[in-house]
C-alpha positions in Angstrom: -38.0 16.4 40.2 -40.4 15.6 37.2 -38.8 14.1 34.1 -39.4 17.8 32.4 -37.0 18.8 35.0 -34.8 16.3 34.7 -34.4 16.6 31.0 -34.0 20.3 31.6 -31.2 19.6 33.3 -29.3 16.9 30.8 -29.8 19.8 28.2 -28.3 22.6 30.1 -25.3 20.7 31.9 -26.7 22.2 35.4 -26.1 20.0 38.8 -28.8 18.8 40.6 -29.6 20.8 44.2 -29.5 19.3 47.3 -33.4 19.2 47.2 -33.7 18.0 44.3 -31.9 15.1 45.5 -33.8 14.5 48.1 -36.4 14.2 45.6 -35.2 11.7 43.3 -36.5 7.9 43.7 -34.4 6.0 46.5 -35.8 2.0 44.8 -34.4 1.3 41.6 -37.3 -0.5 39.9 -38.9 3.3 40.4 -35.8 4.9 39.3 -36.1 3.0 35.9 -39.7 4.3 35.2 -39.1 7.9 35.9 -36.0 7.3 33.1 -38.3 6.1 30.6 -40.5 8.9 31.0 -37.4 10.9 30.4 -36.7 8.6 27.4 -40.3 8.9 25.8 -40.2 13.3 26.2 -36.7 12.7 23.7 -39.1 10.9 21.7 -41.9 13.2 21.3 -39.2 16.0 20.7 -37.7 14.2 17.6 -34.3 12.4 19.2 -34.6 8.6 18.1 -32.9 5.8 20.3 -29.8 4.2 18.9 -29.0 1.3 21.5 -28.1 1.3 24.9 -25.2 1.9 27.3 -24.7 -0.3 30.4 -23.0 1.1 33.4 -21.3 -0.3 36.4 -20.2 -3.7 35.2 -16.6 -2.8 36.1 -16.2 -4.4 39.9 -12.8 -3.5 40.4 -14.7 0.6 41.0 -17.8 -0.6 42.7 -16.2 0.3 45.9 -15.2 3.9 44.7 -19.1 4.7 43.6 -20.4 2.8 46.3 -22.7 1.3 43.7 -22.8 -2.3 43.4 -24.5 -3.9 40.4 -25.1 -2.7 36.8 -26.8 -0.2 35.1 -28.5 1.0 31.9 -29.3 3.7 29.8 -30.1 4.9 26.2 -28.3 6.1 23.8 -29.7 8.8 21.2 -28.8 9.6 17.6 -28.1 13.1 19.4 -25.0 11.3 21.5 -23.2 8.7 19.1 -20.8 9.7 17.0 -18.5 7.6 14.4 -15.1 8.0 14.4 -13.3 8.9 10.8 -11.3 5.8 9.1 -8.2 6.8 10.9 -10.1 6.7 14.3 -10.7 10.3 15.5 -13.5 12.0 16.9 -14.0 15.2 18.6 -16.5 16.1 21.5 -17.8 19.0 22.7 -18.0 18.9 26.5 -19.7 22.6 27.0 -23.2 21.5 27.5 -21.7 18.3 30.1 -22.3 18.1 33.6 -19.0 16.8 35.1 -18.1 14.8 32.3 -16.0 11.6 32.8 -14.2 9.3 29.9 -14.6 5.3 29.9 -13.0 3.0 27.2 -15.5 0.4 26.1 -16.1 -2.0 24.0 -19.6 -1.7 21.6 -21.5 -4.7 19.9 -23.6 -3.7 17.0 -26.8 -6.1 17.1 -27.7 -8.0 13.9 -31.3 -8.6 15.0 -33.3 -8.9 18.4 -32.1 -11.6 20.3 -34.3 -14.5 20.6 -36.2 -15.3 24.0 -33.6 -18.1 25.1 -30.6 -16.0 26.2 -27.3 -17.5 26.1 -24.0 -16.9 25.2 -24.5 -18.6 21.9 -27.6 -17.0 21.3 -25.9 -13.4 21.6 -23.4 -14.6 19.5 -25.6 -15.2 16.8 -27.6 -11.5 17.5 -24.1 -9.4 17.0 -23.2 -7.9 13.3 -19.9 -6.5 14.6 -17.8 -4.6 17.7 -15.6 -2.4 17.9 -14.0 -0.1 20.2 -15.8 3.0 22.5 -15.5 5.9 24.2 -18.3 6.5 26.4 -18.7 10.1 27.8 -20.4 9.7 31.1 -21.8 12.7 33.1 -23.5 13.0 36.9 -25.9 15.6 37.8 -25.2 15.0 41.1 -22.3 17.6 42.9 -18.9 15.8 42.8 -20.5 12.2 41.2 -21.5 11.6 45.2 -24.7 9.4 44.1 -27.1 6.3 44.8 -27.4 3.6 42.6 -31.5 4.9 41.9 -29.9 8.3 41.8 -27.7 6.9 38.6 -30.3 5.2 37.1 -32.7 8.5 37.1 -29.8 10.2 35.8 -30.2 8.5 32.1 -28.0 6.3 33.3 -25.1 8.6 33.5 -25.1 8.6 29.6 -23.6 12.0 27.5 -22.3 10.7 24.3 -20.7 7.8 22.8 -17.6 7.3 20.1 -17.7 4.3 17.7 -14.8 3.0 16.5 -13.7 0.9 13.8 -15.8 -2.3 13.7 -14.8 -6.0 13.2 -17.2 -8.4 12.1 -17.5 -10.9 15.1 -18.0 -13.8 13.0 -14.5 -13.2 11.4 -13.1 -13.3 14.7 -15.0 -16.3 17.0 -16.8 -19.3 15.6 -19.2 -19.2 19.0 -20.4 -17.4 21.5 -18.0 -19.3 24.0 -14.7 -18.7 21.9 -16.0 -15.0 21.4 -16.0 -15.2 25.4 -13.0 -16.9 25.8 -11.2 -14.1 23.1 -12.6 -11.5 25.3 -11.7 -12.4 28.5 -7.6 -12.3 27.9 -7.9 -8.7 26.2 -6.9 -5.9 28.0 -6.0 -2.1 26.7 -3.9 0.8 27.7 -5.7 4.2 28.1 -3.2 7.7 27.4 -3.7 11.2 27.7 -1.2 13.4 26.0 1.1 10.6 25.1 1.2 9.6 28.6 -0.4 6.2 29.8 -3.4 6.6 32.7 -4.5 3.7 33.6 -4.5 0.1 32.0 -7.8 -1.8 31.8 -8.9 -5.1 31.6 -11.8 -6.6 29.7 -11.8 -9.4 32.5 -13.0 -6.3 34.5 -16.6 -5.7 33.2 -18.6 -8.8 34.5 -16.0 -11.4 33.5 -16.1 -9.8 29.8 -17.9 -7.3 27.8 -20.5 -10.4 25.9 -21.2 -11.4 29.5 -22.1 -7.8 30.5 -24.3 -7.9 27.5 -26.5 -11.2 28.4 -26.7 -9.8 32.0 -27.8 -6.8 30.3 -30.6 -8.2 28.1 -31.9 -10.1 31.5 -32.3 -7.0 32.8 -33.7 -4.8 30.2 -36.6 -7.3 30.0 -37.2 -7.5 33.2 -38.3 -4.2 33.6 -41.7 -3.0 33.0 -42.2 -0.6 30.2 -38.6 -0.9 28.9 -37.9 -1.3 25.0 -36.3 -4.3 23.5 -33.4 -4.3 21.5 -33.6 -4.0 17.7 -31.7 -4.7 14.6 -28.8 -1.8 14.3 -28.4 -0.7 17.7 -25.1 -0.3 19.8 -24.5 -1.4 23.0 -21.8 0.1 24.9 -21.0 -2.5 27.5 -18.8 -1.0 30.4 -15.6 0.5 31.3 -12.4 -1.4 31.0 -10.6 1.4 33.7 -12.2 4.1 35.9 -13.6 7.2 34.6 -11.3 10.0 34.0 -12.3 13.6 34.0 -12.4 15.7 30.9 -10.9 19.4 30.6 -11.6 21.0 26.7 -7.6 20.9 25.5 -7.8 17.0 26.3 -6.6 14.5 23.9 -7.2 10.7 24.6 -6.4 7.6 23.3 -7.1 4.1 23.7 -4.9 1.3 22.6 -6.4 -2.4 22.8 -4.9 -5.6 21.3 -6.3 -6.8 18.2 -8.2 -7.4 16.6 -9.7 -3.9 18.4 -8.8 -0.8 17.0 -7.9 2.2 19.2 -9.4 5.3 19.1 -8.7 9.4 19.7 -11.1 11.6 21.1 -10.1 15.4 21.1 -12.4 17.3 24.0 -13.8 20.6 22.9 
C-alpha cells in the first residue's frame, strides 16, 4: 500500500485486505519511513502535530499482541481532545477502525529535551502530566498484526483525552523521586460503574517517565523523524489492556493522587 492508501484508510475507518497486508513493510526501520510519509501528507493537508503517543511499553500484554518492544506514533490537533474541569470528554468512534481504550498517563513538555538524556534531564523538559485516554485502532482484521504492521499503522493512534494536569514540579523535586512516585501508582479502570481491569504504572517500562526516555532514544534514532518541541503531549502507554469500544460506552479511570480520573462517553 502507498501512504495515500494508507491515509485513505485512517480517514474512512476501513480494514486493511489480506493483500494489502502482504504488502505492508515486514522491518521496522522501513515501517517507520513509510509512517512519516503518512505524517508529512497530514501536513500538507493542514493537520498540525501535537506530540506523540508511544505504544507497547506495557509487558504484562506483549505476549497477547505477540509484539515485543515499543512503539510510536503522532498525535494530531485533529485527535487530542481536553477534557472539561470536571473531567469529561466525549468521542465519536464512527469513523474508527476497531477502536480499543487504554488509560495513560500524558507529560506535557516544557521545552526539547537536551542531547544528554536522563531521568533528571526529562525531569527538567516536563511542564506538567496528567491523566489519558488513548483511543487506539488497528487496520488490520481482529488486531492480528506485526510489530512493522503497527508501526505502519500510525502507530495504532485514533484520538487522545487530556485530563486535568499537575505541574510535576509541585509533585517531585527530581527526575528520580518523580520515578520513584510513579512506580507505586496504580489505577482502577470501570465501565458502567463496574470495575474492568486494574492497572499498574509499574506496567509500562518500569514507569510511564521511563517509557518516555526510552522513547526519546528511539525517536532520534530514527532517520527523518521530528524531535520533540515545547507544548507537545506525550501519551506514554497503557496501564491495563485495551478494551473495546461499543457507542453507549461510558468509561472511567480512577488513579491515586495526585492524578485525576477521567470519563469518556463513546459516540
Amino acid at each position: 500500500m502507498t501512504p495515500e492508501t494508507l491515509l485513505q484508510h485512517i480517514d474512512n475507518g476501513k480494514l486493511w485486505t489480506d493483500g494489502s497486508l502482504a504488502s505492508l513493510p515486514a522491518d521496522a526501520a522501513q515501517a517507520y519511513q513509510t509512517a512519516l510519509q503518512v505524517r508529512q501528507l497530514r501536513v500538507v493537508r493542514g493537520e498540525q502535530p501535537r506530540g506523540f503517543k508511544i505504544g507497547f511499553t506495557n509487558r504484562s500484554i506483549w505476549e497477547r499482541y505477540q509484539v515485543f518492544e515499543p512503539i510510536w506514533g503522532t498525535v494530531w490537533n485533529t485527535t487530542l481532545s481536553m477534557a472539561n474541569e470536571v473531567g469529561e470528554c466525549s468521542v465519536d468512534i464512527s469513523r474508527m477502525c476497531q477502536p480499543r481504550l487504554e488509560p495513560e498517563l500524558v507529560f506535557a513538555m516544557r521545552c526539547t529535551p537536551p542531547a544528554d538524556l536522563t531521568l533528571q534531564s526529562l525531569f527538567e523538559s516536563i511542564e506538567w502530566m496528567s491523566s489519558g485516554f488513548e483511543v487506539v485502532q488497528s487496520h488490520a482484521a481482529d488486531w492480528k498484526f506485526k510489530l512493522a504492521d503497527t508501526i505502519t499503522d500510525s502507530g495504532l493512534h485514533a484520538h487522545l483525552v487530556v485530563g486535568k494536569s499537575v505541574q510535576v514540579a509541585n509533585v517531585a523535586s527530581s527526575g528520580e523521586a518523580l520515578h520513584a512516585m510513579l512506580v507505586g501508582m496504580s489505577l482502577e479502570l470501570m465501565q458502567a460503574g463496574q470495575r474492568v481491569e486494574k492497572g499498574a504504572a509499574f506496567n509500562v517500562l518500569d514507569s510511564p517517565l521511563m517509557a518516555l526516555l526510552n522513547f526519546m532514544k528511539a525517536l532520534r534514532s530514527c532517520p527523518g523523524a521530528p524531535d520533540v518541541q515545547t507544548g507537545d503531549v506525550i501519551t506514554t502507554g497503557t496501564w491495563t489492556d485495551a478494551w473495546p469500544l461499543v457507542a453507549g460506552q461510558v468509561w472511567q479511570s480512577q488513579y491515586e493522587l495526585p492524578l485525576v480520573g477521567l470519563t469518556l462517553k463513546v459516540v
